[in-house]
TIDREN-548346 format. One record per residue: residue number from 1; x negated, y negated, z negated of N, C-alpha, C in turn. Coordinates in Angstrom, 1 decimal, always signed. Atoms other than C-alpha are relative to their C-alpha. Layout:
BEGIN
loke:n.X:n.Y:n.Z:ca.X:ca.Y:ca.Z:c.X:c.Y:c.Z
NUM:X:Y:Z:X:Y:Z:X:Y:Z
...
This chain:
BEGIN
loke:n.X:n.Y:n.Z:ca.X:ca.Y:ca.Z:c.X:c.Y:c.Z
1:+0.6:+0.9:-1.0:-67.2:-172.1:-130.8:+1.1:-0.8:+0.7
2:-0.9:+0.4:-0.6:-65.3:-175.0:-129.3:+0.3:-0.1:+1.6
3:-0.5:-0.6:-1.5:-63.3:-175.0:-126.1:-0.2:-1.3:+0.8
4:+0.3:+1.3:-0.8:-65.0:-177.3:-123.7:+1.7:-0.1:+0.9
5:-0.9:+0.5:-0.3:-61.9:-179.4:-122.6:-0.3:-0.9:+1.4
6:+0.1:+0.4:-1.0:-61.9:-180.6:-118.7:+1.1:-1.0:+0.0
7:-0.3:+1.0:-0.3:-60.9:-184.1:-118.6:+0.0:-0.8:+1.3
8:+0.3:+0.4:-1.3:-61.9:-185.0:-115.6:-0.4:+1.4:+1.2
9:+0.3:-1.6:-0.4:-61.4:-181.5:-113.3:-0.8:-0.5:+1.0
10:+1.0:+0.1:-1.4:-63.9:-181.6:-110.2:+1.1:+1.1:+1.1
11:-1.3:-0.7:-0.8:-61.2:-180.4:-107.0:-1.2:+0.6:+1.2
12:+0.7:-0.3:-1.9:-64.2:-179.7:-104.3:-0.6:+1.1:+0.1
13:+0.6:-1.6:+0.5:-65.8:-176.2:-106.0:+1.1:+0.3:-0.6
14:-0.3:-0.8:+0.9:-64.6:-173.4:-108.0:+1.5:+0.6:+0.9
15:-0.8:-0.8:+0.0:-62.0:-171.2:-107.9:+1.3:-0.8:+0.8
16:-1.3:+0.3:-0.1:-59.0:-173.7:-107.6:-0.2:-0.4:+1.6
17:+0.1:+0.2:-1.3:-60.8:-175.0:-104.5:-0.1:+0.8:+1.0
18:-0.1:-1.5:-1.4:-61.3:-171.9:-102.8:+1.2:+0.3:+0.4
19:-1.2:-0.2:-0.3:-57.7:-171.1:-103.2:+0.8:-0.7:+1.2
20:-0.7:+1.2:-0.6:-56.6:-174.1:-101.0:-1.2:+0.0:+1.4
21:+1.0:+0.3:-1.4:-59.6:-173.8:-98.3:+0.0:+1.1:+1.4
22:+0.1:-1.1:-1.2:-59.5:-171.5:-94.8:-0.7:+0.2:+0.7
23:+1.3:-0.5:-0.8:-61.5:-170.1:-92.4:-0.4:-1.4:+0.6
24:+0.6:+1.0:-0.7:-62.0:-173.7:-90.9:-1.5:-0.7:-1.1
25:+0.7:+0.8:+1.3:-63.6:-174.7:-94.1:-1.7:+1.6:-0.4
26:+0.5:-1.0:+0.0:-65.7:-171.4:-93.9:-1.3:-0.4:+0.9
27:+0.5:+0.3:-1.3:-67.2:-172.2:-90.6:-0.6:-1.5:-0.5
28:+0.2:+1.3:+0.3:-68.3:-175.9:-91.8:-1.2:+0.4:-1.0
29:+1.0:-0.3:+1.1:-70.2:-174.2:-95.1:-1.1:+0.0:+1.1
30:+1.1:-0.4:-0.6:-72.0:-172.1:-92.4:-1.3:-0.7:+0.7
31:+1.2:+1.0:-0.2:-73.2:-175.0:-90.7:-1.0:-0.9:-0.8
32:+1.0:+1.1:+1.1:-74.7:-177.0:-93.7:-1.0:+1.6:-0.5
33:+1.0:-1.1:+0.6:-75.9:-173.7:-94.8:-1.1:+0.3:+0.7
34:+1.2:-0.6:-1.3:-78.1:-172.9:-91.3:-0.8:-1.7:+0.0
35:+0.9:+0.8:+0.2:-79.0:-176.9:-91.5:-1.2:+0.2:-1.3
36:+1.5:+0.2:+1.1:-80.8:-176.7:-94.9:-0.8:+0.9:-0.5
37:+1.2:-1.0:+0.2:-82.2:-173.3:-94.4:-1.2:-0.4:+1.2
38:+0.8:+0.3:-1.1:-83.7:-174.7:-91.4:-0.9:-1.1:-0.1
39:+0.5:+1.7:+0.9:-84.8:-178.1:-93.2:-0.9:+1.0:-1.2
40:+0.6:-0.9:+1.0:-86.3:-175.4:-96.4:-1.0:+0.9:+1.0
41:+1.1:-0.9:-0.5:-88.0:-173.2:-94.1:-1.0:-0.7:+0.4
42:+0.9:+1.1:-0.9:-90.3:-175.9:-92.6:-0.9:-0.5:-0.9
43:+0.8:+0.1:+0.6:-92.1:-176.4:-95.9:-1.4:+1.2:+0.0
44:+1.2:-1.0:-0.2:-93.7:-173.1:-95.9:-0.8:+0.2:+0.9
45:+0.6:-0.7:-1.4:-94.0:-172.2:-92.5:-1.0:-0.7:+0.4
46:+1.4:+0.8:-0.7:-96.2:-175.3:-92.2:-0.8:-0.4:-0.8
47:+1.5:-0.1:+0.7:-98.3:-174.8:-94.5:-0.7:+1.3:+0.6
48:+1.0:-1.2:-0.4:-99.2:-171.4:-93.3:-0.1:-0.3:+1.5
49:+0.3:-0.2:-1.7:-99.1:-172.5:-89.6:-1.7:-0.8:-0.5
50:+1.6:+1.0:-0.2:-102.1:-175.4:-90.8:-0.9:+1.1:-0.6
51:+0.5:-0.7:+0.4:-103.6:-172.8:-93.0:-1.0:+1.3:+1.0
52:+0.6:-1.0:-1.1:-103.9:-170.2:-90.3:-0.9:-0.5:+1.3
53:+0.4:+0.9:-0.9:-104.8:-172.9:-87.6:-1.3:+0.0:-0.6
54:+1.9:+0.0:+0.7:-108.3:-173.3:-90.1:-0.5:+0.8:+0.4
55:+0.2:-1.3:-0.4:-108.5:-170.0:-89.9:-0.7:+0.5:+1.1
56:+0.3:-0.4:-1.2:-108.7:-169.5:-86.7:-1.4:-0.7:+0.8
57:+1.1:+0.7:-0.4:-111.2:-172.2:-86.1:-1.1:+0.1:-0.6
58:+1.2:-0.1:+0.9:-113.7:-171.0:-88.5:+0.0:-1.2:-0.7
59:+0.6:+0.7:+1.3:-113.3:-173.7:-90.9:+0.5:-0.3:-1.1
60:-0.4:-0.7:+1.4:-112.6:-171.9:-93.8:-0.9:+0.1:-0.8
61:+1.2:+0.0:+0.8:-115.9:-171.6:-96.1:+0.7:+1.6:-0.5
62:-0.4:-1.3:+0.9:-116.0:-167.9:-97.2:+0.4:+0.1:-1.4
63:+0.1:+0.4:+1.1:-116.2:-169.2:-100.6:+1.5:+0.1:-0.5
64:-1.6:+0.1:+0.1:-112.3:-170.2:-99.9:+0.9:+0.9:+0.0
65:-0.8:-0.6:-0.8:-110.9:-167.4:-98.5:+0.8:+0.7:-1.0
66:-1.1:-0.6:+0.7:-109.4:-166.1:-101.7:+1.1:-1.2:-0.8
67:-0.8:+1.3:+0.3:-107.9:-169.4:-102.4:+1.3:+0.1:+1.2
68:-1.0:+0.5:-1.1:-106.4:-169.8:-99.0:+1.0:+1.7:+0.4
69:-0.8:-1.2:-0.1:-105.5:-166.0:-99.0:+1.5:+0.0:-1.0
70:-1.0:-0.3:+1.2:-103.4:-166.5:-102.4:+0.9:-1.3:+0.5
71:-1.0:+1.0:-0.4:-101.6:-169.9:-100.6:+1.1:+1.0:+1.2
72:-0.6:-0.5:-1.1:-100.6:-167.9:-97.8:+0.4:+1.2:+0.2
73:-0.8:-1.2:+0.6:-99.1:-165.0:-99.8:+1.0:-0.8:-0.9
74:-1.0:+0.7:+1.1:-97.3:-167.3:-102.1:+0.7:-0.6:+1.1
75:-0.5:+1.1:-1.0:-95.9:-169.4:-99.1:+1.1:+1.0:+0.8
76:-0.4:-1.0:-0.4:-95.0:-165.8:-97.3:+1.3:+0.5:-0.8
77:-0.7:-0.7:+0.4:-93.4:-164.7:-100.0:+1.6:-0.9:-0.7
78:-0.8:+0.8:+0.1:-91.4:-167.8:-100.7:+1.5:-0.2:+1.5
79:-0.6:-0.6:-1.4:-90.2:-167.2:-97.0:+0.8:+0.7:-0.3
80:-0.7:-1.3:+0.8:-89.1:-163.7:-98.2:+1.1:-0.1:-0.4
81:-1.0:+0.3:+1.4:-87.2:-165.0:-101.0:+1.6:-0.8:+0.8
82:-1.1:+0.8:-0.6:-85.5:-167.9:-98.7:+1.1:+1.0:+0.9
83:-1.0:-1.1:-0.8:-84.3:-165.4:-96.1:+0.9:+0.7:-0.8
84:-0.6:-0.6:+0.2:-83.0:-163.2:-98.1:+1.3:-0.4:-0.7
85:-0.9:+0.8:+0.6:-80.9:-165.7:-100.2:+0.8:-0.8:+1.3
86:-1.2:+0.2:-0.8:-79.9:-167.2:-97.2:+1.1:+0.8:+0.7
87:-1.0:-1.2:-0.4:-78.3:-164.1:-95.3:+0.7:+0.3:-1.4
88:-1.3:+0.0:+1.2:-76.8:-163.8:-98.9:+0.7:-0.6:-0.3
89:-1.3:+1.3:+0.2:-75.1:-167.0:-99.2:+1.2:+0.2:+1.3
90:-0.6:-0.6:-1.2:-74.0:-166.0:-95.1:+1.4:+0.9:-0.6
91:-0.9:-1.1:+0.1:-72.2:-162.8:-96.1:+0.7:-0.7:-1.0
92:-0.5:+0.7:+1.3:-71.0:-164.7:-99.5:+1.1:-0.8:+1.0
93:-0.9:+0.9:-0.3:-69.2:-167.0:-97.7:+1.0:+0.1:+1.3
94:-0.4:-0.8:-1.0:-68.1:-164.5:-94.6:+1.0:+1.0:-0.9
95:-0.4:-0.8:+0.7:-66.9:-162.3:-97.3:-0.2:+0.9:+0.3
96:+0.4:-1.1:+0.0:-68.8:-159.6:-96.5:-1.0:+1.0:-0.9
97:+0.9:-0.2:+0.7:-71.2:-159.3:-98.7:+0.3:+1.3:-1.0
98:+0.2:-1.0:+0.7:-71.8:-155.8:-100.0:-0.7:+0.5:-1.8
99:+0.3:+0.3:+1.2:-71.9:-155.5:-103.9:-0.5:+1.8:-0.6
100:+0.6:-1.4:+0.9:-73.7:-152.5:-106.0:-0.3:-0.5:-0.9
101:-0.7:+0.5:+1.7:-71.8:-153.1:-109.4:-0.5:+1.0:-1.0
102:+0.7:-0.6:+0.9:-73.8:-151.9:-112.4:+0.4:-0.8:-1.3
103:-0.4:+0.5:+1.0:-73.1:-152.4:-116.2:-1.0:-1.4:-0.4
104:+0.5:+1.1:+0.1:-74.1:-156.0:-117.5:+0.2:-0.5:-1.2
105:+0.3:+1.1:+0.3:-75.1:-158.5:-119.8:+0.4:-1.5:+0.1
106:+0.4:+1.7:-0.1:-74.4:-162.1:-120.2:-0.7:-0.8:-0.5
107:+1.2:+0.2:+0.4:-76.8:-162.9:-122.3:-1.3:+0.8:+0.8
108:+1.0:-0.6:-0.5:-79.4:-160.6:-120.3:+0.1:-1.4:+1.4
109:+0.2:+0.5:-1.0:-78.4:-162.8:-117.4:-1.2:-1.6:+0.0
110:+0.3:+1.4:+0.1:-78.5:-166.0:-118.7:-1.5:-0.5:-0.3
111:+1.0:+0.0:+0.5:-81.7:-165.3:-120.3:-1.0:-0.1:+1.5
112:+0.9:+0.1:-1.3:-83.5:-164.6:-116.7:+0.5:-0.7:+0.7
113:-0.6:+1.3:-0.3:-81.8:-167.7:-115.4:-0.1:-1.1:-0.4
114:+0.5:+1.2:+0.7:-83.1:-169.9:-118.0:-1.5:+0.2:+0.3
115:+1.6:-0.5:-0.6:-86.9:-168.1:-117.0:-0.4:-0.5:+1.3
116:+0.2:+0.3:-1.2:-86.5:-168.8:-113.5:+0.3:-1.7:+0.4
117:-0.2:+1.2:-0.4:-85.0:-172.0:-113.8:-0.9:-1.6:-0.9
118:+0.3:+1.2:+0.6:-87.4:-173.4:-116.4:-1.0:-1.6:+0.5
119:+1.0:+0.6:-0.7:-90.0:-174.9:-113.8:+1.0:-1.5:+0.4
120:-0.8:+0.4:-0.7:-86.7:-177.0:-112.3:+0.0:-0.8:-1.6
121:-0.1:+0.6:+1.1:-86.3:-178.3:-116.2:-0.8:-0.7:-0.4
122:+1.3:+1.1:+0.4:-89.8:-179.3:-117.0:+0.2:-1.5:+1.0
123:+0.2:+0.7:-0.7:-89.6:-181.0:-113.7:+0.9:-1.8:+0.0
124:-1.6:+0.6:+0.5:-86.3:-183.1:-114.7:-0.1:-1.0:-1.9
125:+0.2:+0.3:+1.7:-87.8:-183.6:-118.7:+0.9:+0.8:-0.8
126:-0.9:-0.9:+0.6:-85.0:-181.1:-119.6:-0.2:+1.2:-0.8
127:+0.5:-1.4:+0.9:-84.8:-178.3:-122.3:+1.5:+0.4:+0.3
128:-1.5:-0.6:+0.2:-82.0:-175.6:-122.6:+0.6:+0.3:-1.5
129:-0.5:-0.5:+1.2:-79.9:-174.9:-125.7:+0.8:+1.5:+0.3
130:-0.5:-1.2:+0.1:-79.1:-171.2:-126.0:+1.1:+0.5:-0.7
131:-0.6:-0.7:+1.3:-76.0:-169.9:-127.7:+0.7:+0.8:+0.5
132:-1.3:-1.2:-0.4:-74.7:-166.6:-127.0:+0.2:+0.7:-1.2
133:-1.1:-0.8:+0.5:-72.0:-164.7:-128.4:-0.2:+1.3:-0.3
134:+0.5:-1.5:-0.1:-73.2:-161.5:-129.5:+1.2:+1.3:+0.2
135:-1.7:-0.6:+0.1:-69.4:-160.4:-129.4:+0.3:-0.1:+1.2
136:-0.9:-0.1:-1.5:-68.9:-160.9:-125.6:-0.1:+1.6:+0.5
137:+0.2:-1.1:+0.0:-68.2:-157.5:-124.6:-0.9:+0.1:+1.7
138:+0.5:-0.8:-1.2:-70.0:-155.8:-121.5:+1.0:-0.3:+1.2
139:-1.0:+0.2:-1.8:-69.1:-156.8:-117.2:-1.1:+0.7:+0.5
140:+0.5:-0.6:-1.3:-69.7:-155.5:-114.3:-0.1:-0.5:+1.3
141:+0.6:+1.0:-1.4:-71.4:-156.7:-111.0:-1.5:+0.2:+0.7
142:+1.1:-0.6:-0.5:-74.0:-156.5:-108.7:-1.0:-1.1:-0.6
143:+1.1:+0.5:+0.3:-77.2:-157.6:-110.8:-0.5:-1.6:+0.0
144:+0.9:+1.0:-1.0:-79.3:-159.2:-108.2:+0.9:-1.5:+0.4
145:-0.5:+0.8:-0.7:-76.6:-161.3:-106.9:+0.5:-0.9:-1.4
146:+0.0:+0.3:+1.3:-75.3:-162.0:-110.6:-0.6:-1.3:-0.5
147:+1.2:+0.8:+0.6:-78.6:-163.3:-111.8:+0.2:-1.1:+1.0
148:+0.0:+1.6:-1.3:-78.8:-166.1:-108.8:+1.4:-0.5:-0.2
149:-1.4:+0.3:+0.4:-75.3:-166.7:-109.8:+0.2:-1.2:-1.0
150:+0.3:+1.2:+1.2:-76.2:-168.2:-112.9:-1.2:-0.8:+0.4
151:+1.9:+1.1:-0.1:-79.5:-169.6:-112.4:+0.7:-1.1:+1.3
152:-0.2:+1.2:-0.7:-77.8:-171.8:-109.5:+0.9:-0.8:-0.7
153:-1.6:+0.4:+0.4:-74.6:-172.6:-111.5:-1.3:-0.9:-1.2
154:+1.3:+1.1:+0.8:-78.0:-174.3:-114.2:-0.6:-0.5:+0.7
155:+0.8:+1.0:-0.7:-79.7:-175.5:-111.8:+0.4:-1.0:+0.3
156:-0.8:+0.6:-0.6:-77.2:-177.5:-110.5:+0.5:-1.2:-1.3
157:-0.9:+1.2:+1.1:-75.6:-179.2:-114.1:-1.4:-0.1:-0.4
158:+1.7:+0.4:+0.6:-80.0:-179.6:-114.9:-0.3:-1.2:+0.9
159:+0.1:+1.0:-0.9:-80.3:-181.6:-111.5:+0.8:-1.2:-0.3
160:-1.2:+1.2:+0.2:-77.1:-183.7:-112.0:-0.3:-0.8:-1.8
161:-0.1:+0.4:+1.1:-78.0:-184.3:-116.0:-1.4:-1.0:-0.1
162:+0.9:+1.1:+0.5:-80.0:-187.4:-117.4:-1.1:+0.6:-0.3
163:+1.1:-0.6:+0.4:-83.5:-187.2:-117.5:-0.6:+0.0:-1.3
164:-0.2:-0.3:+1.5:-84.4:-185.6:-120.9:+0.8:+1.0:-0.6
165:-1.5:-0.5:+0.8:-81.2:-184.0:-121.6:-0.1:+1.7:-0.6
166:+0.0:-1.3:+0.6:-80.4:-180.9:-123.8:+1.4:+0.6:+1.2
167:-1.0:-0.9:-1.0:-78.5:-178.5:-121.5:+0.6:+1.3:-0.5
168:-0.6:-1.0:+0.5:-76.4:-176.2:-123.1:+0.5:+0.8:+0.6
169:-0.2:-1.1:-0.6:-75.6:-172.5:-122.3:+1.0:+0.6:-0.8
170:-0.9:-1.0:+1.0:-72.6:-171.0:-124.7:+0.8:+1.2:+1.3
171:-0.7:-1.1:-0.2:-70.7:-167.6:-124.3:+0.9:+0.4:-1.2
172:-1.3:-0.5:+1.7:-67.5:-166.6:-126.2:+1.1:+1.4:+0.6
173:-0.7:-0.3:-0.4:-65.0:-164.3:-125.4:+1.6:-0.3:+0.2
174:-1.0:+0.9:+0.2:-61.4:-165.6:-124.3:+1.1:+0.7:+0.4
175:-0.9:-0.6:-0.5:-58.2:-163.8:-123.4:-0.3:+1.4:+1.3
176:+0.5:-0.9:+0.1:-60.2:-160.5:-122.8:-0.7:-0.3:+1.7
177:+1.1:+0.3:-1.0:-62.8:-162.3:-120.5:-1.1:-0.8:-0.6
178:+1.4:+0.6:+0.2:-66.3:-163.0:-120.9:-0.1:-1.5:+0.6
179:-0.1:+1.8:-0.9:-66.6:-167.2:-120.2:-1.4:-0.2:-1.0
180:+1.6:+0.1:+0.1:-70.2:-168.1:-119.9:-0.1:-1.8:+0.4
181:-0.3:+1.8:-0.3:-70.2:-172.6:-120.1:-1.3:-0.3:+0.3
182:+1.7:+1.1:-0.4:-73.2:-174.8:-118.8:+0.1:-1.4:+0.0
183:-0.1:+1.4:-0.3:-73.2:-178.3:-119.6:-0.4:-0.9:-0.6
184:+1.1:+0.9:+0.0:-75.0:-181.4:-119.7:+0.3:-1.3:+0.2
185:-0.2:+1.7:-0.9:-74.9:-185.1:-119.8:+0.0:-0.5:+1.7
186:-0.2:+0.1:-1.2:-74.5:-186.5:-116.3:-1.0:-1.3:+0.6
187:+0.6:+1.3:-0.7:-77.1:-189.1:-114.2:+0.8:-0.7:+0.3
188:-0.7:+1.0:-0.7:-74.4:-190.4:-112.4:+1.5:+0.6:+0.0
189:-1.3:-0.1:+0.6:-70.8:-190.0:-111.8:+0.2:+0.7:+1.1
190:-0.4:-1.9:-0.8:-70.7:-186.8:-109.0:-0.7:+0.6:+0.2
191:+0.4:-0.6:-0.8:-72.1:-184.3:-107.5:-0.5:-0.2:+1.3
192:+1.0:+0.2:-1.3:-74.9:-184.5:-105.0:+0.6:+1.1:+0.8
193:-0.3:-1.2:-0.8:-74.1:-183.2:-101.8:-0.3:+1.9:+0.0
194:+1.1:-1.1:+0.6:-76.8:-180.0:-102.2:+0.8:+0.7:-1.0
195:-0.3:-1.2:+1.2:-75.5:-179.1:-105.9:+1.7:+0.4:+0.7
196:-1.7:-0.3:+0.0:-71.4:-179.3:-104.1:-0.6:+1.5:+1.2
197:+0.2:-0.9:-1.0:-72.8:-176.7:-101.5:-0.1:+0.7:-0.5
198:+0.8:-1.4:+0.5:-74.7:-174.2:-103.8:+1.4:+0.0:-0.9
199:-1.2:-0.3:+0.7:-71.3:-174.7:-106.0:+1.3:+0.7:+1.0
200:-0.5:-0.7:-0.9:-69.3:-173.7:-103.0:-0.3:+0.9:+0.4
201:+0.6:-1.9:+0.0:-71.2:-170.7:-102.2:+0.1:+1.0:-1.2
202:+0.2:-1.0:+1.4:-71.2:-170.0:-106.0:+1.4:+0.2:-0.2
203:-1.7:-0.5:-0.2:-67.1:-169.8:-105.5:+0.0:+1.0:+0.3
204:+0.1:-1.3:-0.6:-67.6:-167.2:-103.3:-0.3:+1.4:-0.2
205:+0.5:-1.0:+0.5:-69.9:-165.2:-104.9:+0.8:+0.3:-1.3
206:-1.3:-0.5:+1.1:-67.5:-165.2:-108.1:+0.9:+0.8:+0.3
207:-1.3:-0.5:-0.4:-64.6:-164.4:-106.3:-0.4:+1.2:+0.3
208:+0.1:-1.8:+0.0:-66.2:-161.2:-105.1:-0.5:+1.1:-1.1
209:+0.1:-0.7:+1.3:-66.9:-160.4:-108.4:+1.3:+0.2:-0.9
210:-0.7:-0.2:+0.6:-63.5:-160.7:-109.5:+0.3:-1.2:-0.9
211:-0.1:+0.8:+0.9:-64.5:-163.6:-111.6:+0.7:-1.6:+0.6
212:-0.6:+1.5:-0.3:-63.2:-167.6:-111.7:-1.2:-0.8:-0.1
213:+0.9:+0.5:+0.4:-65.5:-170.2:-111.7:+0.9:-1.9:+0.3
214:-0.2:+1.5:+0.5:-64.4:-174.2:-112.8:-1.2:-0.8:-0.2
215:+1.3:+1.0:+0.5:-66.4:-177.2:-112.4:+0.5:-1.4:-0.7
216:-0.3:+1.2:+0.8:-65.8:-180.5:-114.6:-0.5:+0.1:-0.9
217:+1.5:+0.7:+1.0:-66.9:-181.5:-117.6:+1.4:-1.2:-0.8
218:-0.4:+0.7:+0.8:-65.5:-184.0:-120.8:-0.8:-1.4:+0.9
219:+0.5:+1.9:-0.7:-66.2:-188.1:-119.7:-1.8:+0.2:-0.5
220:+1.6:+0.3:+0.4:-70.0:-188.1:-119.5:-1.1:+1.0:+0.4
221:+1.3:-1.8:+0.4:-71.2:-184.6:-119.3:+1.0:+0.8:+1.5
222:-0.2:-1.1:-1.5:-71.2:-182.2:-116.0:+0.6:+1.5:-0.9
223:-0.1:-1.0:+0.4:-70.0:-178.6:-116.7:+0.5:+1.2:+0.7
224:-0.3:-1.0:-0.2:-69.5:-175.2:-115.2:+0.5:+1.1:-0.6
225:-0.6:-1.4:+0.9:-67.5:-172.4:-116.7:+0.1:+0.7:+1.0
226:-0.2:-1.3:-0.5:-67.8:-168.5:-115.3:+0.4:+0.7:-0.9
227:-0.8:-0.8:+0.4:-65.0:-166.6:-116.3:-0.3:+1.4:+0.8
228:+0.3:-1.7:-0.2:-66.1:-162.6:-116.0:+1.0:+0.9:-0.3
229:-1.0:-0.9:+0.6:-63.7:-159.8:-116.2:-1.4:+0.5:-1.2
230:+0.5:-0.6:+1.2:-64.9:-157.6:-119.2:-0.1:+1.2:+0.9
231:+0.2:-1.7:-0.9:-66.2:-153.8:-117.7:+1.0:+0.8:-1.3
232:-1.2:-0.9:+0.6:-63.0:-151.6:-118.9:-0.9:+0.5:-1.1
């Protein structure tokens, strides 16, 4: 498998930039992080505020009520989901974040990360290319946090990539680390504010795994590499 070559390194994510950033730069995430949960929450909440407002006024048609019941569980539970991702990006970037490390997959990951992220691809005209390494040995990490790990680190080179594009996923093993690549022709020539944020939180979340994470890309094409230790 060839060794995606970073010609153009990206300095404002990944590993090298964490290295160089301090608690001032900590405090700054936090704020963009509380604006665009606060900006994100305001979709749901006002759907279920108008929804319940019917509600209340009787005019709802019985007929509806399993309609308007299944909006206002899906909207709830989208809520659910935000919260709990947000207080997780919080601790991520506080470095507190409590980890319950179990044996892993990279291919298991990737795979429910291509699942979750395919709605985000259709939306875009994008497809994924799959190629894992059946030879990457076994890591270790907490799951839950894991899985969101990758599926942001694709979401993010699927957003930034030309509409249409094939989005590739390889895994190889390299100097007795699992390296998991994502990368995709490019719309334009950076990083949207949004994907450099969720890429800065996704530093974080690496680093408390132990792992590295690099963002660039060859002239044309976006790319992410997550470097994993290997589980002893």
């Amino acid at each position: 498998m060839p060794t995606l070559v970073f010609d153009v390194p990206e300095d404002r994510a990944g590993s090298a930039w964490l290295a160089r950033e301090g608690r001032t730069l900590r405090n700054e995430l936090l704020v963009a992080l509380f604006s665009r949960f606060n900006h994100d929450l305001r979709t749901p909440l006002n759907t279920i505020m108008g929804w319940t407002h019917l509600l209340q006024q009787g005019m709802v048609d019985s007929s509806r009520s399993k309609h308007v019941a299944d909006i206002l569980a899906r909207n709830t539970h989208e809520q659910v989901v935000m919260l709990d991702e947000f207080v997780d990006d919080g601790r991520a970037v506080l470095g507190v974040m409590k980890l319950d490390p179990v044996g892993l997959r990279i291919d298991d990951l990737v795979a429910r990360a291509v699942e979750r992220a395919s709605p985000v691809a259709t939306l875009h005209g994008a497809s994924f290319d799959v190629r894992p390494d059946r030879g990457v040995g076994g890591i270790e990490g907490d799951e839950r946090r894991l899985q969101r790990l990758v599926y942001r680190l694709l979401v993010a080179v699927t957003r930034r990539a030309r509409r249409g594009s094939v989005i590739e996923l390889s895994s190889r093993m390299d100097d007795g680390s699992a390296v998991l690549v994502i990368e995709g022709p490019v719309a334009d020539g950076d990083w949207p504010d949004a994907a450099l944020l969720d890429l800065r939180i996704s530093s974080f979340v690496a680093a408390l795994h132990g792992a590295e994470l690099a963002i660039g890309g060859a002239p044309g094409r976006g790319a992410v590499v997550l470097r994993l230790p290997v589980r002893p």
